[in-house]
N, C-alpha and C positions, 0 to 999 in steps of 0.2 A: 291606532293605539296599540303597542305592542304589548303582547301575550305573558301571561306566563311562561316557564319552561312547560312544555308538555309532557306527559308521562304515559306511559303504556301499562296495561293490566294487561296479561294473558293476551288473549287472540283481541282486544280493544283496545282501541288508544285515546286516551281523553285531550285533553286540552284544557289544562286547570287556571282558567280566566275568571273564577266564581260564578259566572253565569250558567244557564242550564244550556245545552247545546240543543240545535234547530235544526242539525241536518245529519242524516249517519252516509256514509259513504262507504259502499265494502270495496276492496280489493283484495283478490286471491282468498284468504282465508283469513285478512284483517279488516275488521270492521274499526270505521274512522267516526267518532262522535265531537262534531266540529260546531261551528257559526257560520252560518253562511255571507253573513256580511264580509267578511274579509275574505272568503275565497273567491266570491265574487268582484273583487275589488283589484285583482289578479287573473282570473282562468274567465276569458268570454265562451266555453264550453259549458263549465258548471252553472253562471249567469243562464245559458240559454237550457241548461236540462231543472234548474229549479225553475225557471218560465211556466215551461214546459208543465210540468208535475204541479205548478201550481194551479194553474186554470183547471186541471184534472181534482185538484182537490175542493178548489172553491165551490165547484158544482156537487159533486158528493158531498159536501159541506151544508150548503144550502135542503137538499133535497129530505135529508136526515134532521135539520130543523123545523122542514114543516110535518113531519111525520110525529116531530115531540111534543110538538105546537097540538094536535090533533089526539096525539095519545091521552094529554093532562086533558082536555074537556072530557074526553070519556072515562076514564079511572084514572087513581093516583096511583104512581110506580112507590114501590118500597126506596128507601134509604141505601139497600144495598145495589140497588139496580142503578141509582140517580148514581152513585160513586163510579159505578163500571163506565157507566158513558160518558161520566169529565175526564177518565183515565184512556178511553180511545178516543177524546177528543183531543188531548192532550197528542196523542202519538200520530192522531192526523196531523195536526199542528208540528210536529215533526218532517222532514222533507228524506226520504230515502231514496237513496242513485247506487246503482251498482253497475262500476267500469270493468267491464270486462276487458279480456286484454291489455291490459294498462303494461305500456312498457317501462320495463325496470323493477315492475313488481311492485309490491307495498312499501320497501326500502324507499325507493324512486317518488313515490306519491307523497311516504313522510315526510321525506325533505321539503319536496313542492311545498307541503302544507304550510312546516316552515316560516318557508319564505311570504306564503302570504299573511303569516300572524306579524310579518317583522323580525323573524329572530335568525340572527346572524348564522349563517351554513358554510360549514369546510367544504370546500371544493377539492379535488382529489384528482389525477389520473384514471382511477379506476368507474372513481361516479361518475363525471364529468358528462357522457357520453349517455347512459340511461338516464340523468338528468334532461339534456339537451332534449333528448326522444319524450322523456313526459314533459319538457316545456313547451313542446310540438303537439303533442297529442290534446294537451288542457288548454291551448290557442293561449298563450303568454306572451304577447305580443309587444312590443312597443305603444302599435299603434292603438291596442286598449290601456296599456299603463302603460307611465311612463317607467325606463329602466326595468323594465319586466325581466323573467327571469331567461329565456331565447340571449337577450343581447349579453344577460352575463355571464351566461355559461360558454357564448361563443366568445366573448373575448377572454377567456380563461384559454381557451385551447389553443385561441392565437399567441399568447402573451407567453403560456406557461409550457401546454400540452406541444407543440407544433414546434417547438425552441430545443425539444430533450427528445434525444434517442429512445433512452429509458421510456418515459413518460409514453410517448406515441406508442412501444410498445407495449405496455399496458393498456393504454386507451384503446387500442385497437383490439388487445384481448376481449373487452368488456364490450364489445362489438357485435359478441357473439350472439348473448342473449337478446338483443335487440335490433339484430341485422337486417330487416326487411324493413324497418322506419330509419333504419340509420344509413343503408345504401339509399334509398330514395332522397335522404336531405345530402348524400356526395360525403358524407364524413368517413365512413372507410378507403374512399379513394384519395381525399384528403392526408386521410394519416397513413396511408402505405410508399405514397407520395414522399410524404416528410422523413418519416424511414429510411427512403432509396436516399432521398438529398441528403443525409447527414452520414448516412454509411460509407456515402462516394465523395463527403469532405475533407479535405488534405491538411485541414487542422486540425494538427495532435491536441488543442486544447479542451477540441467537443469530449473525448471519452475516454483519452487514455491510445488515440490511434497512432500509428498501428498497431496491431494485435502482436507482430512478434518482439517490437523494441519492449513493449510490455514487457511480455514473458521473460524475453532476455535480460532486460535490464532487473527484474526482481530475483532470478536467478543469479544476476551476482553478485546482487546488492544484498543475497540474504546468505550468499557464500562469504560474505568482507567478516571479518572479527568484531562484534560488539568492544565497543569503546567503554572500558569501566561497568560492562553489563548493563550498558544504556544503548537501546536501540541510535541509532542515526536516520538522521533525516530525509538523507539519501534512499536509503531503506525501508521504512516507512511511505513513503512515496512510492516508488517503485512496487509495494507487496499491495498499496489501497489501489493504484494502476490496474496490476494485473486482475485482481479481484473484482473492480468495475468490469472489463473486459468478457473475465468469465459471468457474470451476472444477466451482463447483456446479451449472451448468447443461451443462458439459462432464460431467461425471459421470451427470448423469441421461439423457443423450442415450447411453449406454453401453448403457443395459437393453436387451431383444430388444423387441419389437411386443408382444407381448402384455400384458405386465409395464408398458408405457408406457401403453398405452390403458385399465390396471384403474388404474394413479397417478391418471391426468391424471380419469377416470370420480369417485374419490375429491377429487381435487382441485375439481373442477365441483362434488362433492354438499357440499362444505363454503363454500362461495361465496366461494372464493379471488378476490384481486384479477383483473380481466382480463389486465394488465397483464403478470401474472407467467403466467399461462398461456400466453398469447399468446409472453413469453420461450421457453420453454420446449418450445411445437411449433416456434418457430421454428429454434431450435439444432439439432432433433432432423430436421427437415425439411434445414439444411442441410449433415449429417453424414450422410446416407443417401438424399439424392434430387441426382440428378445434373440439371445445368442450369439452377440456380436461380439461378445468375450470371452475366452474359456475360463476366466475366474467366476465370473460372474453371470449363469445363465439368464438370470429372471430381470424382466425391466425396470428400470429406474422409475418407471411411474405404476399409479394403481389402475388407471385408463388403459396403460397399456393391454394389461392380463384380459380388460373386458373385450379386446376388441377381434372379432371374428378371423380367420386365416387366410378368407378373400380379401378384406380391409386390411391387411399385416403384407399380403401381394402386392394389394395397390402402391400403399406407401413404400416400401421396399423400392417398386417400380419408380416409382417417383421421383426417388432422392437418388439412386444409377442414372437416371436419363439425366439430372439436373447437376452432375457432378464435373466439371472440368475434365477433361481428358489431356491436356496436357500435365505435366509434371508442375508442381509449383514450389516457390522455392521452401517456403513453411513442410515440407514433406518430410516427414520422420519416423522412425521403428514404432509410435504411435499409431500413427495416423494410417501406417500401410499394415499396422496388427489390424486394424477395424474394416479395413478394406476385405480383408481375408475372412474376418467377421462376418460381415457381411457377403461375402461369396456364401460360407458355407449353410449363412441361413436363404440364399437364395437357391441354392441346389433341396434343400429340406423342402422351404414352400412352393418349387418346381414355376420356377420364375419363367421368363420371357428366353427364350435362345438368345436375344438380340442385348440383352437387360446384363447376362450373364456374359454373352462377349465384350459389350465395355466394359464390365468391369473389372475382366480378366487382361485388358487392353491397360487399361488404368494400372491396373497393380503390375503390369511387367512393365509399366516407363522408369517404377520404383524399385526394382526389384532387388540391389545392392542394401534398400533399407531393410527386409525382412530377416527374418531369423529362420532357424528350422523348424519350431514348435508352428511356423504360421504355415509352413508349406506340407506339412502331415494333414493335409484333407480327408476325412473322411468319407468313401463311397458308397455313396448313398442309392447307388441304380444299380439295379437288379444285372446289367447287362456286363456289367463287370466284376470280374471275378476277384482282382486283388482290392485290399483291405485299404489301400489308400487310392485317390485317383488321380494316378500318373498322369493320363493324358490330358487333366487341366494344367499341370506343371510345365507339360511340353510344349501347351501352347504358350502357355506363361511365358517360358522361356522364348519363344519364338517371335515372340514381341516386343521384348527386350531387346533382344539379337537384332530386331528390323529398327529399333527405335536407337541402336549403337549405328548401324549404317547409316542412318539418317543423319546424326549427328556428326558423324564420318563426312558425311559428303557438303553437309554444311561447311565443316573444317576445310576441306577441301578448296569449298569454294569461296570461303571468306579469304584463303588463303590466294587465293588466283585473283582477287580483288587485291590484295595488299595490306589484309588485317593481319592481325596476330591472332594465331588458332592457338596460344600454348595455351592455354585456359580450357579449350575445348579437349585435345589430346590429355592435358595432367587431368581431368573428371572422368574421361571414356574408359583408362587403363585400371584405374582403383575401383571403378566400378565393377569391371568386367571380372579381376582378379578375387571379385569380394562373392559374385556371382558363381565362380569356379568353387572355391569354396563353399559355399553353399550346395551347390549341387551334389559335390564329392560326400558331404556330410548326406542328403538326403538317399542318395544311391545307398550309403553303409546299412541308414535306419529300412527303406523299402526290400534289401537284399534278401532279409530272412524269410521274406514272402515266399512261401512254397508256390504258389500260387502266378510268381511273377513272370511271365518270358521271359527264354534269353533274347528275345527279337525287342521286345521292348526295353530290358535296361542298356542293350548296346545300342539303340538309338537315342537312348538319354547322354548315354556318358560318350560320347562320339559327335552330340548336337554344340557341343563349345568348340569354340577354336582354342589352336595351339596359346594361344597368348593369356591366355587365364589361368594356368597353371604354372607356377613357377617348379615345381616338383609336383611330384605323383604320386605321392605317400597316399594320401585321401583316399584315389580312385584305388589304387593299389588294397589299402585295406577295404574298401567298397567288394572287387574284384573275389578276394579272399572270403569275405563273409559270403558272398552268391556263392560261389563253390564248394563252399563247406554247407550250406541250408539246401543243394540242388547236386546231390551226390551221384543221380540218375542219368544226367544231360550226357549225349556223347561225346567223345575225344573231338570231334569235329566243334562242336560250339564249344567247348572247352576253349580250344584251340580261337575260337572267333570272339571270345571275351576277354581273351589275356591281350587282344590284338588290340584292346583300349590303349593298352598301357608304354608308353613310351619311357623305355630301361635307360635312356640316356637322364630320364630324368627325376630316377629313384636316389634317392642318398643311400648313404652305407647304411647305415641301421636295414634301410627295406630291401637292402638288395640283399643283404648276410640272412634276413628272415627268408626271402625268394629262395634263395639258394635252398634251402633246408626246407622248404616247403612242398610236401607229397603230393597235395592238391593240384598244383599247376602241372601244366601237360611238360615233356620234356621239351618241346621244342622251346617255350617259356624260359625253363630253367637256363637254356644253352646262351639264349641271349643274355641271362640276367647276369649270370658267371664269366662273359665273353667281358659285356660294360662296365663290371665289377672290376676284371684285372685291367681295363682299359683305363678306369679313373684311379686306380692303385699306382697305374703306370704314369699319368700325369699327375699323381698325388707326389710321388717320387722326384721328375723330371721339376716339377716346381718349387722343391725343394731344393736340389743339387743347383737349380738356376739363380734363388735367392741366395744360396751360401757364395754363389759367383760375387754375383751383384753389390753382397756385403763388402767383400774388401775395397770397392771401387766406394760406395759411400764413405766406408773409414778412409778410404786415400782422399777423399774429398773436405774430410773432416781434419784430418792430417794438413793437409794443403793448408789451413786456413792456421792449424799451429804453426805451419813452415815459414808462413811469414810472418808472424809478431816472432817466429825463432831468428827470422832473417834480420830484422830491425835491430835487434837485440846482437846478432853477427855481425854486423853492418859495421855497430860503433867499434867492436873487437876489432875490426878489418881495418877500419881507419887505424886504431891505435897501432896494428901489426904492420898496417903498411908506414907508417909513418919511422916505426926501427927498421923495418925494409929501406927504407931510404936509405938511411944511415948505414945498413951492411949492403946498399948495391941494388943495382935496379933488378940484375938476374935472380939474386936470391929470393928478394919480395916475390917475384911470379912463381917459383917451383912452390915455396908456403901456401901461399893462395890454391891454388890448383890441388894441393894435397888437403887444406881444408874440405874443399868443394867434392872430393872424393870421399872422405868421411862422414859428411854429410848423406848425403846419397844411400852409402848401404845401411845405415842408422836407419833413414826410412823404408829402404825394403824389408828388411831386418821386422820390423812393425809392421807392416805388411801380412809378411807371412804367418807373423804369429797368429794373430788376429784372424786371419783364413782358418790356421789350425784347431783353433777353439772355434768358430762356429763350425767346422764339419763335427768336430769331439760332439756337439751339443743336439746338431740335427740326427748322428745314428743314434745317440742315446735315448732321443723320443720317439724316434723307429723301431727300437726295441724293445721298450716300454709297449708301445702300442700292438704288435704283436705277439708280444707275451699276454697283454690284457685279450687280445682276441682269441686264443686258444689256452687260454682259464676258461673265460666264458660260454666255451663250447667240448666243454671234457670228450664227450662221446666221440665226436664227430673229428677233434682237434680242427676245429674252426675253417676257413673257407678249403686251407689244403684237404681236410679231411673230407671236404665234401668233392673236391675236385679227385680224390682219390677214391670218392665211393662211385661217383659218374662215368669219369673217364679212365679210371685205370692207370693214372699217371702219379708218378708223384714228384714233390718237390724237399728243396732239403733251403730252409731259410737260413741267411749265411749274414751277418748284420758286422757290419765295419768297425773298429772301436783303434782309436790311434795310441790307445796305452796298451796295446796286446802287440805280439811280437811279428816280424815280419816272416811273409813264405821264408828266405832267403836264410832270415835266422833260424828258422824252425828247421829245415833242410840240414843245415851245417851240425845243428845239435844231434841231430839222429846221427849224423854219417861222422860224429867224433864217437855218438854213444858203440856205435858199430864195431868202432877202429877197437875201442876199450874191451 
């Protein structure tokens, strides 16, 4: 017969059937005021511990009757004495059992209880599992009921729990608290199991997979323009996608260390994407290891704060040993900030040598992704004197460098095969170029280190090849700041830090600064001023050679009027030869031929003019520009003036202009003014 709803007082729970209840049951700190008939009718545990208790009470029972039996012959008890012994007869008549241990706790039991008054229970991912475990523990068997509650919690998990990413991993959280009956019945190897299968499923319909069409696709589905300020469908889809996605990887980062490191151990033996593992420590690294962001010191959990600096090593260790070392293609200015993250709280909590070389291995496969704020490490050992720690960068860099040859020689050899390496070449060059960059920025910020060697920062800026630098502005002002913050160094390393810098490949701005610059040794300046007027000289030469080239274009341009001018003469010619006939065969051909001659100097004619207006045009911006260059440098009168404070020489700039007069003319004007 099924129960009322049951209801809870305080630390007791009743069972409001109207009847008086026969049995109390404690668990934890809930006491249960039940009927034994129905839990009996369900649990062959509780059947056998009221057995039990019974035969214990029967005989105390009896024993305390013949003592009352024997008391009434020899006196009468008062009225209030006869009341107290119906009232502990009464509570004998009562059956108490106290389960210790009971797993799931008193939540786990009330349900049980529940189910055996009849009344219908939600099943849950989360219950599921400490249900199972008290359906185990109270012996819920089939084989004493029928449909007991064993067979329906297990086919919950098969149907419901075992079918959903999700679901498994909560059930597997709620694992926790009841793990030594729940590994014994195979349910955590069960649901870690179901986990790996559904993570390494190649249907996008389970969860939203893959992780990055997700993100990508909500990304542009939330960049499109609302229609009439009405979301789209599109959009909507793709934003609940990506948000399943992250949920999933919020959930997995839930479980304790142990339970993560047997997943992710299962996940690795099934040869799960890198992609998605790499997700996965990463979430789980940044919701329990503190300082993995410089925005955000303190961890995203409150578990985090509690847990010891040896437990914050372990995990740390963990999730470096369990991280992909290759590059993956999900790799992002993200993903290699948390990487950096994480170095720098592995140099704080004084990690593994070996923990600290992967993952300095790790972030130079990436290293085009980072920025400069990620490469400003802070030194953290006593054994090094400047404020940042170059020599993890150097190695950084030297792994990158070996992980560029490697890919090199793959090109190579896929190439000797008969593949196409352009794919390989166009990634290695924007790569390398982005890493030149990078570097040049980080030498500028390290420079001002008092502190720094010149031995150390010419083995930084000297450690890339020529091919990463398109110019040399960077290193150049890098160069400039070390030698203005290290006023002290001698002529000699002076002289061996300027020797980074390749003057062929300063532009004007940095070489007009060089020049005027006190700080650089001379021998510096000699080169900077030598490739200065070198690129002045083929700044010129490319000039006088496109005003060549110009009138061959117009003659080409010309060509192409010459002939619709020709089609157009053609019919003139038929009409002219046709009165040629008429005056004579001789006279048509002298016409013709004197046509053909006027034609002719008409186009040189155009020619030359056309030549004469672009030279008019190319001194004009010649003189422009050196008039702009010595405004800009009044003191000095611009590079002549620095070539006149160096060498002692000087120059007189003399600029061409076809409206001013000839030597020739100017000559004859003096030698008539003379004559006068």
């Amino acid at each position: 017969m099924a129960a009322d709803k049951p209801s809870s007082k305080g630390q007791a729970w009743f069972c409001a059937t109207g009847l008086p209840s026969d049995i109390i049951i404690e668990v934890d700190d809930m006491t249960f005021h039940l009927h034994k008939f129905p839990l009996i009718s369900k649990s062959r545990k509780i059947d056998r511990l009221i057995e039990e208790q019974g035969k214990k009470s029967s005989t105390v029972t009896v024993t305390k009757q013949k003592q009352r039996v024997t008391g009434n012959e020899i006196e009468e008890e008062e009225e209030t004495e006869e009341y107290q012994d119906q009232q502990e007869d009464e509570e004998e008549d009562r059956y108490q059992i106290s389960l210790q241990d009971f797993p799931g706790g008193s939540d786990a039991f009330e349900t049980a209880a529940k189910f055996c008054y009849g009344v219908k229970i939600d099943l849950s991912s989360s219950t599921v599992v400490p249900l199972r475990c008290a359906a185990e523990f109270l012996e819920m068997t089939d084989e004493y009921s029928e449909d007991n509650l064993i067979s329906k919690t297990e086919r919950f998990l098969s149907q419901s729990v075992f079918k959903s990413l999700k679901a498994s991993i909560k059930a597997l959280k709620s694992c926790e608290s009841v793990m030594t009956l729940a590994e014994s019945l195979g349910i955590v190897e069960r649901l870690i199991d179901s986990i790996a299968l559904r993570a390494s499923s190649t249907d996008p319909t389970l969860f939203g997979w893959p992780v990055n069409d997700g993100i990508v696709e909500a990304k542009g589905a939330s960049a499109q323009a609302l229609w009439n300020g009405i979301e789209t469908g599109l959009r909507r889809k793709a934003l609940a996608r990506t948000s399943n996605v992250e949920s999933w990887f919020e959930d997995l980062a839930l479980l304790s260390l142990p339970l993560f490191k047997r997943l992710i151990s299962t996940l690795k033996r099934r040869d799960l994407s890198p992609e998605v593992i790499e997700s996965c420590l990463m979430c789980y690294a940044k919701k329990y290891i503190p300082g993995t962001s410089r925005s955000n010191r303190k961890p995203s959990s409150s578990l985090a704060a509690a847990i010891s600096e040896s437990e914050q090593r372990e995990l740390l260790e963990t999730i470096i040993s369990n991280l992909p070392l290759e590059k993956t293609h999900s790799s992002s200015s993200t993903a290699t900030r948390l990487l950096f993250g994480l170095l720098r709280t592995a140099n704080i909590l004084n990690a593994s040598e070996s923990s600290k070389a992967a993952l300095e291995k790790k972030i130079g496969f990436q290293l085009e992704q980072a920025t400069l704020d990620d490469l400003l490490i802070p030194s953290y050992s006593y054994l090094n004197e400047t404020l940042y720690d170059v020599d993890c960068i150097e190695r950084i860099l030297g792994y990158f460098l070996d992980g560029l040859e490697e890919r090199n020689a793959a090109g190579i050899e896929a190439e000797n095969e008969g593949n196409n390496d352009n794919i390989i070449n166009s990634s290695r060059l924007p790569a390398l170029m982005l890493v030149g960059k990078l570097i040049d920025g980080y030498l500028s910020e390290i420079a001002s280190d008092a502190n720094l060697k010149p031995e150390k920062f010419y083995n930084l800026a000297i450690s890339l090849p020529d091919q990463a630098r398109n110019f040399d502005d960077g290193l150049y002002r890098a160069v400039d700041v070390y030698l203005k913050a290290h006023p002290w160094i001698p002529e000699s390393e002076r002289e061996k830090i300027c020797g980074v810098l390749d003057c062929q490949k300063l532009t004007l701005e940095a070489c007009t600064h060089a020049a005027q610059n006190e700080r650089l040794p001379l021998r510096a300046v000699v080169q900077v001023l030598f490739f200065e007027q070198l690129q002045l000289r083929h700044a010129i030469a490319g000039t006088l050679l496109a005003a060549e080239t110009a009138p061959m274009n117009a003659g080409r341009l010309s060509g192409t009027r010459r002939d619709d001018d020709e089609e157009e003469e053609q019919q003139q010619d038929e009409e002219e030869e046709r009165v040629a006939m008429s005056r004579g065969e001789q006279g048509s051909t002298t016409w013709r031929a004197a046509v053909r001659e006027n034609q002719v100097l008409r186009l040189d004619m155009d020619s030359m003019r056309t030549r004469v207006h672009q030279l008019e045009r190319e001194c004009s911006t010649m003189k422009k520009v050196i008039q702009k260059i010595e405004k800009g440098n009044p003191r000095g009168s611009g590079w002549r003036g620095s070539l006149n404070k160096r060498l002692g020489c000087k120059f007189k700039t003399q600029v061409c202009d076809s409206h001013e007069s000839t030597v020739t003319e100017t000559r004859r004007r003096r030698h008539h003014h003379h004559q006068e």
